[in-house]
C-alpha positions in Angstrom: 32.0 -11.3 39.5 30.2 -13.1 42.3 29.5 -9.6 43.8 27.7 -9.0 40.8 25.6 -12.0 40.5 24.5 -11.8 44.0 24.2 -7.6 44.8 21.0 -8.1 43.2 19.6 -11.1 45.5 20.6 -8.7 48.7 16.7 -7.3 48.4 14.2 -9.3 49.3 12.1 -8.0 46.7 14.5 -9.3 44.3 14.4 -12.6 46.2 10.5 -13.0 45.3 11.0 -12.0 42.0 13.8 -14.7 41.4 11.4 -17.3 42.9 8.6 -16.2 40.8 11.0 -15.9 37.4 12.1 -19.5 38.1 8.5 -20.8 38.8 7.0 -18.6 35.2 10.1 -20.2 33.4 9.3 -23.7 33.9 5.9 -23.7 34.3 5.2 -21.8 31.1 8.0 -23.9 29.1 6.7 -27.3 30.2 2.9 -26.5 29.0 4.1 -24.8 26.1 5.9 -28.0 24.6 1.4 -29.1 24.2 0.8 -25.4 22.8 3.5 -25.5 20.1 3.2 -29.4 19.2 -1.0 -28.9 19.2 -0.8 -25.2 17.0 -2.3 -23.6 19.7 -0.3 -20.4 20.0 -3.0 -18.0 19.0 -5.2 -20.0 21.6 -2.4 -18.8 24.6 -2.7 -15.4 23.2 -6.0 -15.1 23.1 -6.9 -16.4 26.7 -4.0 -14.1 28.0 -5.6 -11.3 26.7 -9.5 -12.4 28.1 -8.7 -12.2 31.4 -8.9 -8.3 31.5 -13.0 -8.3 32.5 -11.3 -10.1 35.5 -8.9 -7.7 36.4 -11.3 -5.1 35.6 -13.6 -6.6 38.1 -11.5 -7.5 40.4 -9.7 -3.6 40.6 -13.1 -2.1 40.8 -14.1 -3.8 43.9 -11.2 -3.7 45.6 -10.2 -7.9 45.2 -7.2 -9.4 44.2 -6.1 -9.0 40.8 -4.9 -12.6 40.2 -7.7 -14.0 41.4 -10.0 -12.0 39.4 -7.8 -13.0 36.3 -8.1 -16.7 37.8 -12.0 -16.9 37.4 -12.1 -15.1 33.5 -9.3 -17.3 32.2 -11.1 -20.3 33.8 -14.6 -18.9 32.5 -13.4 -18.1 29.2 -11.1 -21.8 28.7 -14.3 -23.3 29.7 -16.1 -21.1 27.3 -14.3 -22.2 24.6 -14.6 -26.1 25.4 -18.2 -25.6 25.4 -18.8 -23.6 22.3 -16.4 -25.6 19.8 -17.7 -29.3 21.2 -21.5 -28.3 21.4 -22.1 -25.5 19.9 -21.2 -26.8 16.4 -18.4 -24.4 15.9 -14.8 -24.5 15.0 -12.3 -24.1 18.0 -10.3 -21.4 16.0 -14.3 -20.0 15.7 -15.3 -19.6 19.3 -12.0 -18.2 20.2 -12.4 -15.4 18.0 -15.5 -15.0 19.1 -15.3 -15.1 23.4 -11.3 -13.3 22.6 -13.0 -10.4 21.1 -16.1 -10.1 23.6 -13.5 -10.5 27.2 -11.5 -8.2 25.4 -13.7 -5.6 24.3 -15.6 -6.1 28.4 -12.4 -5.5 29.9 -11.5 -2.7 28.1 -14.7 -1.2 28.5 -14.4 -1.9 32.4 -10.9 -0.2 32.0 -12.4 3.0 30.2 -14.0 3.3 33.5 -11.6 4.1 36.1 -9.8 7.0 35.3 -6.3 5.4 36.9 -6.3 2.3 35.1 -3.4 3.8 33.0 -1.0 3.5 36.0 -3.0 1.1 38.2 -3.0 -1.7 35.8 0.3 -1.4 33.4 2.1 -4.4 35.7 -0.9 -6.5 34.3 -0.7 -5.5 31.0 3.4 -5.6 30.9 4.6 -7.0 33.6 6.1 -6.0 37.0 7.9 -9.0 38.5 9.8 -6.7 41.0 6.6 -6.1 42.6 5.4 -10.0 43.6 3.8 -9.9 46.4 4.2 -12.6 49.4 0.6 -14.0 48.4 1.0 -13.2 44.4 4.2 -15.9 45.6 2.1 -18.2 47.3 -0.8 -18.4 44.6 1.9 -18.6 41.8 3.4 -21.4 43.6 -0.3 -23.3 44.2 -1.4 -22.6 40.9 2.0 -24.1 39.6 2.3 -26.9 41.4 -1.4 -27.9 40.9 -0.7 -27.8 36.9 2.4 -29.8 36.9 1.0 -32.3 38.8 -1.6 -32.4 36.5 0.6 -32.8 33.6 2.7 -35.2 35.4 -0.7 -37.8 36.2 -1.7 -38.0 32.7 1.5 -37.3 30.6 1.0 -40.3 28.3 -2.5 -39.3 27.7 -1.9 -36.0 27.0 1.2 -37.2 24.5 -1.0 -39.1 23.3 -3.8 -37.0 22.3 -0.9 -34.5 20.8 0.5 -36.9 18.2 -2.6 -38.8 17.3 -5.8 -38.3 18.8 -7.6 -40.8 16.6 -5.7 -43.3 18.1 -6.3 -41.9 21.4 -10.2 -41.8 20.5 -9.4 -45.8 19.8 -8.2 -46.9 23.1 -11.1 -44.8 24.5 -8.8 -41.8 25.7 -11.3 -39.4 25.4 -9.0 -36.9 23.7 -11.7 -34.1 23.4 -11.7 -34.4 27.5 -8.1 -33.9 27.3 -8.4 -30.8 25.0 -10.8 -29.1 27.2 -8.6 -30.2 30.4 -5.3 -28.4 28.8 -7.6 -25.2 27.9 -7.4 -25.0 31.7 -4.3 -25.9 32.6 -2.8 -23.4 29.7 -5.6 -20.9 31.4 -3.9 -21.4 34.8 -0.4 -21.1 33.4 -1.4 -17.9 31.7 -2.4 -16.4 35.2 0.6 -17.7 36.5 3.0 -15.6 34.1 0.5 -12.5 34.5 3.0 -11.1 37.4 6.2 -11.7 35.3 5.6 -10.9 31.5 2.2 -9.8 31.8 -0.7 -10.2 29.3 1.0 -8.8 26.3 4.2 -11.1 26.5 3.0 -14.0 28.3 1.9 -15.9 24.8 5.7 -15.3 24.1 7.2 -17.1 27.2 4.7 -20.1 26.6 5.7 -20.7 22.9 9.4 -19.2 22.4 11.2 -21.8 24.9 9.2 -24.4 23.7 9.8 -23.7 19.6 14.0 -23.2 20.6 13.1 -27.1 22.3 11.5 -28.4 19.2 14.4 -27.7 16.9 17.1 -28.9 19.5 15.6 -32.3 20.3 13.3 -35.4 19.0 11.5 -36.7 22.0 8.9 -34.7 24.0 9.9 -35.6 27.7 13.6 -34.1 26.5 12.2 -31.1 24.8 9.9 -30.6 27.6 12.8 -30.3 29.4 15.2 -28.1 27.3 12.6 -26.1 26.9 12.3 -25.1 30.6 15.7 -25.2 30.7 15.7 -21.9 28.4 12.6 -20.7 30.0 14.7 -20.3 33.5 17.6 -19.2 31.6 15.3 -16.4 30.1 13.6 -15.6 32.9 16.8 -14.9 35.7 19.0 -13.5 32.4 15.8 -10.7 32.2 15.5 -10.0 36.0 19.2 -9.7 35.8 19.0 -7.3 32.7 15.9 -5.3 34.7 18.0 -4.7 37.4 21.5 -3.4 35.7 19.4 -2.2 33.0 16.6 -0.4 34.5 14.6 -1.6 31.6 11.2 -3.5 32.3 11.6 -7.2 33.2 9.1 -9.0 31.1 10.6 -7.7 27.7 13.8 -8.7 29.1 13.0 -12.3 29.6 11.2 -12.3 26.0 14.3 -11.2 24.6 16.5 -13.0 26.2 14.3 -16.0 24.8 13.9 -15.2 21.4 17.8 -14.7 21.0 17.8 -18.3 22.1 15.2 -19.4 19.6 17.4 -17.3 17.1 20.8 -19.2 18.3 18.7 -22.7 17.5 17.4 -21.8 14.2 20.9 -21.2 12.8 22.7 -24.3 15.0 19.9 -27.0 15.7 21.6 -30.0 14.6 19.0 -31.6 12.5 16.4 -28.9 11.9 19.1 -25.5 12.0 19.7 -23.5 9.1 23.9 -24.7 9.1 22.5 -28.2 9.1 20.2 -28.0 6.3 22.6 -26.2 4.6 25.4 -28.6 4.6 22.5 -31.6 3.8 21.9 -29.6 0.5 25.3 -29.4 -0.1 26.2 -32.9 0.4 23.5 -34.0 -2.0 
């Protein structure tokens, strides 16, 4: 058994994939306790998939991918801010709008380099196994830089989630901290990019976080179930990539759903068992 839990870990490879699953599993958890509390799934989504003019860029003149996926989710996040506080439109409104335009860009950058098929499918999907030593060091930066963040101004971000008129009140600015967590969930996005990739990274950031909300009642303990299933996921779907030979970033999205699944029927307060046995006792 223990040869089987660590045969895996012998490759380095494997080594700075487990570091980057266990950064991508806590990172995207913790941020995703704000995306699910503040509706903002289709938000995550929408930035992960408007970074693509970035990579697009990025491939065509020969610069890092991550960073080129750095500057559009930054770009479009800010985007976003701007349109829906000045440009008298709905947030749900200017996402549609700049998701649509980043994605059609990138795809038409895409169209142009014959390769991109094969070149650019660990973006799109996911490719964990091949991390880089700098992809490492800029996940870890990028990380540590948005939990500190979240870490400085957790009470004002909990309390712009729950009630931002009263956070407008005490002179919060709560429209400030919107716009601050469209770049923090940009950066986190970027940051799950090498694991899960831009088709399942909206996945990671919700999924732990939803299998949190139905296990607990406070948001510092779901903030830390949540990452708790979010490293769970994460090594259980390098683990099934390796033994498996099936690609890691559907793994780990799996692996979390099956979680959320487990909660919804067992949660003690919000399961399906739980409500069942209320009904019953009334």
């Amino acid at each position: 058994m223990i040869a089987w839990l660590t045969e895996p870990f012998a490759l380095e490879f494997m080594q700075r994939a487990l570091v980057a699953s266990l950064i991508v599993g806590v990172l995207c958890s913790v941020i995703g306790t704000f995306v699910v509390l503040r509706a903002m799934a289709f938000l995550g989504d929408a930035l992960a998939h408007a970074i693509l003019p970035g990579v697009a860029v990025a491939y065509l003149v020969g610069a890092d991918l991550l960073l080129g996926a750095l500057v559009a989710a930054v770009l479009v996040a800010v985007g976003i801010g701007a349109f829906s506080r000045r440009g008298g439109l709905r947030e749900d409104t200017a996402i549609g709008i700049l998701f649509a335009a980043a994605l059609a860009l990138g795809v038409l950058l895409m169209s142009t380099v014959r390769s991109y098929a094969t070149d650019l499918t660990h973006i799109l999907f996911g490719n964990v196994l091949g991390v880089s030593a700098d992809d490492l060091w800029l996940t870890g930066i990028l990380a540590v830089v948005v939990l500190t963040v979240l870490v400085l101004f957790f009470k004002e971000f909990q309390l712009a989630s729950f009630d931002p008129v009263l956070a407008h009140v005490l002179n919060k600015r709560p429209e400030t901290l919107r716009f601050a967590m469209l770049i923090l969930l940009a950066l986190t996005i970027v940051v799950g990019l090498q694991t899960v990739g831009v088709g399942l990274v909206a996945a990671l950031l919700v999924t732990p976080a939803a299998t949190a909300y139905l296990l607990t009642r406070r948001l510092a303990s779901m903030m830390v179930v949540s990452a708790a299933v979010g490293v769970v996921s994460s090594v259980a779907g390098l683990y099934a990539s390796y033994y498996l030979d099936v690609a890691s970033g559907a793994a780990v999205v799996l692996v979390a759903t099956a979680a959320f699944l487990v909660a919804c029927v067992v949660a003690p307060r919000r399961g399906l068992l739980a409500r069942r046995l209320r009904r019953r006792a009334a």
